[in-house]
C-alpha positions in Angstrom: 0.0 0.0 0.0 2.9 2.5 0.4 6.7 2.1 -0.9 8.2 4.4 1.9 7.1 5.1 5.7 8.8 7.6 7.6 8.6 8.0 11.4 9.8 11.4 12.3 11.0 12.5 16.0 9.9 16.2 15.5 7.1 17.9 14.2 9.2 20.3 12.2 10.9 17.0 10.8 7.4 16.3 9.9 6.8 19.1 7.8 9.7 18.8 5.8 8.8 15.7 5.0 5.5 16.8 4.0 7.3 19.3 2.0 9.8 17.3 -0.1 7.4 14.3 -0.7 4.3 17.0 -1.7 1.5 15.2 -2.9 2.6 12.0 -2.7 3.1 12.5 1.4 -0.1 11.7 4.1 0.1 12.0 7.5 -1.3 9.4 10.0 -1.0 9.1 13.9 -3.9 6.6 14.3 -4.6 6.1 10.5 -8.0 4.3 11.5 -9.3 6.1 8.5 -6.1 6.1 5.7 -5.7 2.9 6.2 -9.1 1.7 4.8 -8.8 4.4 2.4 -5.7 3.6 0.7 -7.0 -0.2 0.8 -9.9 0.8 -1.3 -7.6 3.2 -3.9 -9.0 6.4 -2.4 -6.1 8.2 -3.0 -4.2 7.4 -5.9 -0.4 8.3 -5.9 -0.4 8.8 -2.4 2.4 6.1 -1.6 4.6 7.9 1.3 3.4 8.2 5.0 4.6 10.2 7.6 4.0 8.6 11.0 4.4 11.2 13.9 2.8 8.8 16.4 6.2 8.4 18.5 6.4 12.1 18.5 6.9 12.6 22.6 5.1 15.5 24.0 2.5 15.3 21.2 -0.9 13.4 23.1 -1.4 16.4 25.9 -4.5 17.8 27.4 -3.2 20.8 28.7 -4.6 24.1 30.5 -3.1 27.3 29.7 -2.7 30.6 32.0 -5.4 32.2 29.5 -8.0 30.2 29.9 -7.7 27.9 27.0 -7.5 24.2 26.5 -5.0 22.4 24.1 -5.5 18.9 22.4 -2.1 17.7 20.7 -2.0 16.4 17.8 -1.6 12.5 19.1 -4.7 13.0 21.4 -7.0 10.4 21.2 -10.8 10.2 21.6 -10.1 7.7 24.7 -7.8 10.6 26.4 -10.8 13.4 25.6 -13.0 10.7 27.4 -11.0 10.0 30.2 -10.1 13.2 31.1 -11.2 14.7 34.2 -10.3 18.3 32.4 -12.9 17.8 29.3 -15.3 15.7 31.3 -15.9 18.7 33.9 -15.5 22.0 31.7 -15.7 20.9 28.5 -18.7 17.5 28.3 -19.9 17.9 25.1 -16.7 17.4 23.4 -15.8 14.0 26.0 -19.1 12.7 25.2 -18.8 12.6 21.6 -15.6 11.5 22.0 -16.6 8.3 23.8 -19.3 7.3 21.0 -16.8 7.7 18.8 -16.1 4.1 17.2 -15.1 1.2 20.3 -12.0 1.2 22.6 -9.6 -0.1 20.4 -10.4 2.4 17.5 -10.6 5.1 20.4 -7.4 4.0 21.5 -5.4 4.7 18.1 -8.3 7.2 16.5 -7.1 10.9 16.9 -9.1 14.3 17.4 -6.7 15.8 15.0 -7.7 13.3 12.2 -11.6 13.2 12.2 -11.4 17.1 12.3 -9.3 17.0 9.3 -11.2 13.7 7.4 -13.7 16.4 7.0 -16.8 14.4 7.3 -20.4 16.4 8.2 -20.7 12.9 10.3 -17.9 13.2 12.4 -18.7 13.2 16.4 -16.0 15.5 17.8 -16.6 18.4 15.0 -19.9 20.0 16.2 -18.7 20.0 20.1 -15.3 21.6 19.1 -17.0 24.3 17.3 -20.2 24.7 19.8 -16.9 25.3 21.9 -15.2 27.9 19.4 -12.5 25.6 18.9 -9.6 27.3 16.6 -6.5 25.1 14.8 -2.9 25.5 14.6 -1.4 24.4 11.3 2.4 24.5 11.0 4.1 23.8 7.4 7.6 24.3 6.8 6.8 27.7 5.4 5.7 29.0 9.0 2.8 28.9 10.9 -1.1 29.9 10.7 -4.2 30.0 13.4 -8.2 28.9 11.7 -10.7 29.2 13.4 -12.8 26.2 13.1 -15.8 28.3 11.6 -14.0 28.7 8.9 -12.1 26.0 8.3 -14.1 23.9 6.6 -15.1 24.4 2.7 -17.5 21.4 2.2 -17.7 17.5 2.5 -14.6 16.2 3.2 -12.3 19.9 2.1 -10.8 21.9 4.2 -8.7 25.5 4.0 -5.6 23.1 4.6 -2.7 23.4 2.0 -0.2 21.0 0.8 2.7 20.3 3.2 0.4 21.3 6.4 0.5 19.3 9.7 -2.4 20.3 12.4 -0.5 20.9 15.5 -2.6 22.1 18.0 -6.5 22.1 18.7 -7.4 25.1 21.6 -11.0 26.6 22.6 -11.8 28.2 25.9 -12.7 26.8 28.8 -16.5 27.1 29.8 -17.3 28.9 32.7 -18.8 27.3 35.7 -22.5 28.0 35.0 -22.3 26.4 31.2 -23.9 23.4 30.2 -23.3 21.0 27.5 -24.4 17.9 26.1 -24.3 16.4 23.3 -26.7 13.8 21.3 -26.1 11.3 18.4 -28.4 8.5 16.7 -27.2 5.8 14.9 -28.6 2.9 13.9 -26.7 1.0 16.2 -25.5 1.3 19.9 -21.7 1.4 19.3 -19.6 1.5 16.4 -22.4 3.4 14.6 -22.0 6.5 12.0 -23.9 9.4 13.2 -27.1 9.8 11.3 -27.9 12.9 12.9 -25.5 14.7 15.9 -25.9 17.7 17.7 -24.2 19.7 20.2 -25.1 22.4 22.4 -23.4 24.5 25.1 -25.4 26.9 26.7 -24.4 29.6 29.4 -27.2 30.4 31.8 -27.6 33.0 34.9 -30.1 33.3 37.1 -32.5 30.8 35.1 -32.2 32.6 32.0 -29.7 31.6 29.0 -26.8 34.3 28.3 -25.1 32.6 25.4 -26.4 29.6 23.0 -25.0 27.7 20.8 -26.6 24.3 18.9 -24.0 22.9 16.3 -25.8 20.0 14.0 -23.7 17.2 12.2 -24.6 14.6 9.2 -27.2 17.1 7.8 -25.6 19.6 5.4 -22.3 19.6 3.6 -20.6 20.9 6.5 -21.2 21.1 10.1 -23.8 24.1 10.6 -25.3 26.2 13.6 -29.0 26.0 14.1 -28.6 30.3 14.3 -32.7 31.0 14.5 -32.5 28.2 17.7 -29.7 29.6 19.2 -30.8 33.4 19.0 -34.5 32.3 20.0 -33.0 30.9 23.2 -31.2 34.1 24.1 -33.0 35.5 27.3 -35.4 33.0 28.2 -35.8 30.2 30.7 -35.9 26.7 29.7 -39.2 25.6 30.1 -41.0 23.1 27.9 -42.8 26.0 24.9 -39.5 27.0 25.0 -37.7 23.9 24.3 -40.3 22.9 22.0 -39.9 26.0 20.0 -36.1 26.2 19.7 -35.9 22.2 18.4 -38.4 23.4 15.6 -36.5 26.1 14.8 -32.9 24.0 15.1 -34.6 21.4 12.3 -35.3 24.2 10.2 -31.8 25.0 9.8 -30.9 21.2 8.6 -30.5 20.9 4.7 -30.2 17.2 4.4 -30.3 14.6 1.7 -31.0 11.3 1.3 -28.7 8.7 2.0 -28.2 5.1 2.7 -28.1 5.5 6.7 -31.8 7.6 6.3 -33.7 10.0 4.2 -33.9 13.6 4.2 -36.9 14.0 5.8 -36.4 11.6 8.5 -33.1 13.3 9.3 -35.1 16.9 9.7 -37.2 15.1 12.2 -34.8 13.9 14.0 -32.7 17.2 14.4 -35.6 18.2 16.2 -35.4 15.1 18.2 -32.2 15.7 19.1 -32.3 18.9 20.0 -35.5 18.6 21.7 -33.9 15.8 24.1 -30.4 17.9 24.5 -32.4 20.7 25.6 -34.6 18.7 28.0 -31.8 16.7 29.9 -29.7 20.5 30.4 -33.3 21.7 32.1 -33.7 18.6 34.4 -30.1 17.7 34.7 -29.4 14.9 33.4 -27.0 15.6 30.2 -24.5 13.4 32.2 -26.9 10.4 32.4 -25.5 7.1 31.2 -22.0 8.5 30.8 -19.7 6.1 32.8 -18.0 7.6 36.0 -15.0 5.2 34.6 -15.2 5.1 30.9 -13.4 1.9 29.5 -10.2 2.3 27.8 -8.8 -1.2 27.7 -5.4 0.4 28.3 -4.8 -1.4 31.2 -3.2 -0.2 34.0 -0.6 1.9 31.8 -3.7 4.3 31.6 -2.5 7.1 29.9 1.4 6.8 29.7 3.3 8.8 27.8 3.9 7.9 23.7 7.3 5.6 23.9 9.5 7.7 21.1 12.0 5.9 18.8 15.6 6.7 19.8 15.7 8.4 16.1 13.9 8.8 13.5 13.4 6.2 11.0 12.9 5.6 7.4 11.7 2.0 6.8 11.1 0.7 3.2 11.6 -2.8 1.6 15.1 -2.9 2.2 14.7 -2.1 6.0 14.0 -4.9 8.7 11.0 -3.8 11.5 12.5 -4.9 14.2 9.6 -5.5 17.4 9.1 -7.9 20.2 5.8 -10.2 20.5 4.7 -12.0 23.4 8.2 -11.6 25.1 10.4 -12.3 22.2 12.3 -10.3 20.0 11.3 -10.8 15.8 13.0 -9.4 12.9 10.8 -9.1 9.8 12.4 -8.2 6.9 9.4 -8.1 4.3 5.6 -6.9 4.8 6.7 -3.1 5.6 4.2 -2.3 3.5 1.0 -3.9 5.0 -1.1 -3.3 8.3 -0.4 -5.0 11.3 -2.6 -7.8 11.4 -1.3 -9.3 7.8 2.5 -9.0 9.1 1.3 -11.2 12.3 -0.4 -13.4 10.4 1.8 -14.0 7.3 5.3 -13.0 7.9 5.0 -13.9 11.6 2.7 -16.8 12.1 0.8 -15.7 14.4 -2.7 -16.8 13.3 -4.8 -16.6 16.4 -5.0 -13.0 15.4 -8.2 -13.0 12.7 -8.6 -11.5 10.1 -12.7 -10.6 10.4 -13.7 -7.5 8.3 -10.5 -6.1 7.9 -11.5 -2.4 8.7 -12.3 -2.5 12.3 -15.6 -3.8 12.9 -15.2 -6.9 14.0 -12.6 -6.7 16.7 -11.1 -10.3 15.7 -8.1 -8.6 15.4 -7.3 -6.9 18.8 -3.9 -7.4 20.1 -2.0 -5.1 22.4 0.5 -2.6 20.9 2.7 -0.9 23.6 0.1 -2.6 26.6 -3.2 -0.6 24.9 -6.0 -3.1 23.1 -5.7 -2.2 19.0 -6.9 -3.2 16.2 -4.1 -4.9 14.0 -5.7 -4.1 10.6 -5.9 -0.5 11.3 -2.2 -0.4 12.5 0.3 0.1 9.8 3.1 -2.1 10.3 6.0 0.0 10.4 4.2 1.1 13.6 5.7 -2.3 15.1 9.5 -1.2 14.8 10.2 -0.4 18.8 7.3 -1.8 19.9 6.0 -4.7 22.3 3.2 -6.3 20.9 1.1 -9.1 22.8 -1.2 -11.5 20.7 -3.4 -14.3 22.0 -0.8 -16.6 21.7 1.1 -14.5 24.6 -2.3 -14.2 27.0 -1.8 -17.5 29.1 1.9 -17.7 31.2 3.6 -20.7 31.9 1.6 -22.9 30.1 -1.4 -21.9 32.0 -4.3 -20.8 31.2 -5.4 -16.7 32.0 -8.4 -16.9 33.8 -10.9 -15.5 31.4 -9.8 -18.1 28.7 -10.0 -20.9 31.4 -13.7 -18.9 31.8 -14.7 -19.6 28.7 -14.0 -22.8 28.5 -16.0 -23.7 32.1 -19.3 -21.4 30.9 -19.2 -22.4 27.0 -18.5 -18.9 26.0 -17.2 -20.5 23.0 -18.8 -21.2 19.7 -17.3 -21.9 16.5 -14.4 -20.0 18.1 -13.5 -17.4 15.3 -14.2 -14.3 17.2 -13.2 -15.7 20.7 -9.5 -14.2 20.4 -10.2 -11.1 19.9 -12.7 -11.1 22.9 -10.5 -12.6 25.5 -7.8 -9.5 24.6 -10.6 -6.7 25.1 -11.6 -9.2 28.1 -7.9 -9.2 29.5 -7.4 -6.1 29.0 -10.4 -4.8 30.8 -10.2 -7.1 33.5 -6.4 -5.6 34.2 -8.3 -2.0 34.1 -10.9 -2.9 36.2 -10.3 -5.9 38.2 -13.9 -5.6 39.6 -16.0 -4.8 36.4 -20.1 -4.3 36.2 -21.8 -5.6 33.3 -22.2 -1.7 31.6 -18.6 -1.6 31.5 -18.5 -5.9 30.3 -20.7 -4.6 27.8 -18.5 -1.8 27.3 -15.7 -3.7 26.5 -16.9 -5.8 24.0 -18.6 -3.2 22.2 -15.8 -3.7 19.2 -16.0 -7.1 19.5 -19.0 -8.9 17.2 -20.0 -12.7 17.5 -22.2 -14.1 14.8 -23.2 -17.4 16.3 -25.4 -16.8 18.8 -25.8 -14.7 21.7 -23.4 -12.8 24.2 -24.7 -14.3 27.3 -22.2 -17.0 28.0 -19.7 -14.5 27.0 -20.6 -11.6 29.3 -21.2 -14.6 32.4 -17.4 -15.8 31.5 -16.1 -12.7 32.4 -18.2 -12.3 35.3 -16.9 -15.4 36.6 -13.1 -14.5 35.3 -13.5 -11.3 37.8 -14.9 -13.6 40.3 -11.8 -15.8 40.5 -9.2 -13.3 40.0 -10.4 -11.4 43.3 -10.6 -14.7 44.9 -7.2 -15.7 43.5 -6.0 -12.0 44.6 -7.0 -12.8 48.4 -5.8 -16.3 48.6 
């Protein structure tokens, strides 16, 4: 898919990449979406990336002196979520983040890319700009600030030139007495494409509403403000003509078409839906309802360690050996450079209790651990091994015994035809390191990237049940 792969140690390194390889030059960090992309020949002639993922310093929430927040480029939409900073003064934005795909894709998926993919559907583009969000791009020519208003030009363009890198993501911090929220429908729980999204942020003093602003995604070329709503809200209280008024008026302001995830006019309705329940849980209080007090990250008890940077900076192409250690034990590859993680496990290293499922994330039959964070192999580039420590199924059980959520498995007949059951005991592992003493939301949680098309889940959410049951038991012993 690509005849050179760079992995720079700088940003400014970065750029000049970007500079002398021009068009032919992409940028990935997670590369959750140009991975399936170049798969499918979306981007013809595009055969050099530019990995700054090992860029140290690079995945920071941060809190300036001003006033403003900062997202790295590396941040994820697990770190948004996770953050205690994002969760308290700015929830819109850590909500969307954490319906944003499942953990694994969360774990490798960055802010940075699904504001630059450019997609109307993308979940973190109407909170960053209900938030008046602005962007940092840095080229090798110097440096500019957008603000996000204006930074898009319609589906899937931006004001971005050749040879610029998105550095930095900033917006103010809300003031005490804000509140946000935000709302999606798809047309499934998790993993789902928005059909309709919405965010809103609303300042209010003394009962009545200061500021107002209702950003609506997935129903016009670009992400738009429902302006009528948000001025009609100005001054008043939120009681239920009110409410009622202002999502009419914010489904007014939708231009939608007709697509294969739902028609025009049922997207119209639903803006008003939306907006109509948004509104309603920020009057009552409940905008916060059935967001986890300890959203799942199968990251394990790493949490959120820093990015591990190469020594230097490499250049890997056919000629170069990736150089990694799985389950324990160093490997040299000296071919499959050029194909996505899961493929070099499974052909070059033999590792074939990683499967192959969809092959673009869905599935979750893929999931190892890359660095000690659940991934999913076909949406890693393989270059991204070099350095690393990767652990497949083959390296769950120790000392020829069994980890207790496989031995699980076995005892409760979580196991069917046994195709996806890899990729569930990782995310299982994984959580189970996390959260030693996990409910069934955050079971369910967990598995949410992970499908099975034999049957039902129930054997497999009672295995882990039982997993955590003997582990604490194993624990006190």
């Amino acid at each position: 898919m690509w005849t050179g792969y760079y992995t720079p140690s700088t940003l400014q390194e970065a750029v000049e990449l970007l500079a002398a390889h021009s068009e032919q030059a992409r940028i990935i960090a997670g590369a959750t979406d140009l991975i399936l992309e170049l798969e499918r020949g979306q981007h013809s002639g595009v055969d050099i990336l530019i990995d700054i993922s090992r860029i140290p310093g690079q995945d920071l929430i941060t809190l300036d002196d001003s006033g403003w927040v900062h997202l790295g480029p590396l941040v994820t939409h697990n770190h948004c979520a996770g953050s205690e900073l994002i969760q308290q003064r700015a929830f819109t934005l850590a909500r969307a983040c954490w319906q944003v795909g499942a953990p694994q894709i969360r774990n490798r998926g960055t802010v940075a890319g699904n504001i630059i993919t450019a997609s109307p559907a993308n979940d973190t583009i109407p909170p960053l700009m209900a938030l008046g969000a602005r962007l940092t791009l840095l080229s090798a020519d110097g440096e500019r600030t957008v603000p996000m208003e204006d930074f898009y030009t319609g589906v899937r363009k931006t004001v971005m030139k050749d040879g610029e890198l998105l550095t930095d993501i900033a917006f103010p911090v809300l003031a005490e007495n804000a509140r946000t929220t935000f709302i999606k429908l798809g047309l499934r729980n998790a993993q789902a494409i928005s059909v309709v999204n919405a965010a809103v942020v609303l300042l209010i003093v003394e009962e009545r509403i200061e500021h107002s602003v209702i950003t609506l995604g997935s129903v016009a070329p670009t992400i738009i403000h429902a302006t009528e709503a948000e001025t009609y809200l100005v001054g008043k209280e939120l009681q239920p003509e009110v409410i009622e008024k202002a999502a009419e008026l914010a489904a007014l302001a939708a231009r939608p078409i007709d697509d294969l995830r739902g028609s025009a006019v049922y997207r119209q309705e639903i803006v008003r839906v939306c907006t109509l329940r948004a509104l309603r849980q920020i009057n009552i209080g409940s905008e916060r309802e059935g967001f986890p007090e300890n959203p799942v990250m199968l990251r394990g008890r790493s949490g959120f360690s820093p990015v591990q940077p190469l020594s230097n900076s490499m250049e890997h192409h056919q000629d170069v050996a990736i150089e990694t250690t799985i389950n324990g034990k160093p490997h040299s590859f000296k071919s499959g450079f050029n194909k996505t993680l899961l493929r070099l496990l499974r052909e070059e290293g033999g590792f074939t209790g990683t499967k192959e499922g969809c092959a673009e994330g869905e599935c979750g039959a893929c999931t190892v651990y890359l660095d000690g964070v659940a991934v999913m192999a076909c949406m890693v580039p393989a270059p991204r091994a070099h350095g690393a420590e990767i652990v497949t199924i083959e390296g769950l059980s120790q000392d020829d015994k069994l980890h207790p959520l496989q031995q699980a498995f076995i005892d409760e007949g979580a196991v069917q035809c046994g195709y996806c059951t890899p990729g569930f005991l990782m995310a299982g592992a994984k959580l189970l390191e996390e959260q030693p003493d996990p409910d069934l939301f955050s079971i369910q949680q967990a598995i949410t990237g992970n499908l099975c098309r034999c049957t039902g889940y129930y054997k497999i959410l009672t295995a882990f049940e039982r997993a955590a049951e003997r582990m604490h038991q194993d624990s006190e012993a």
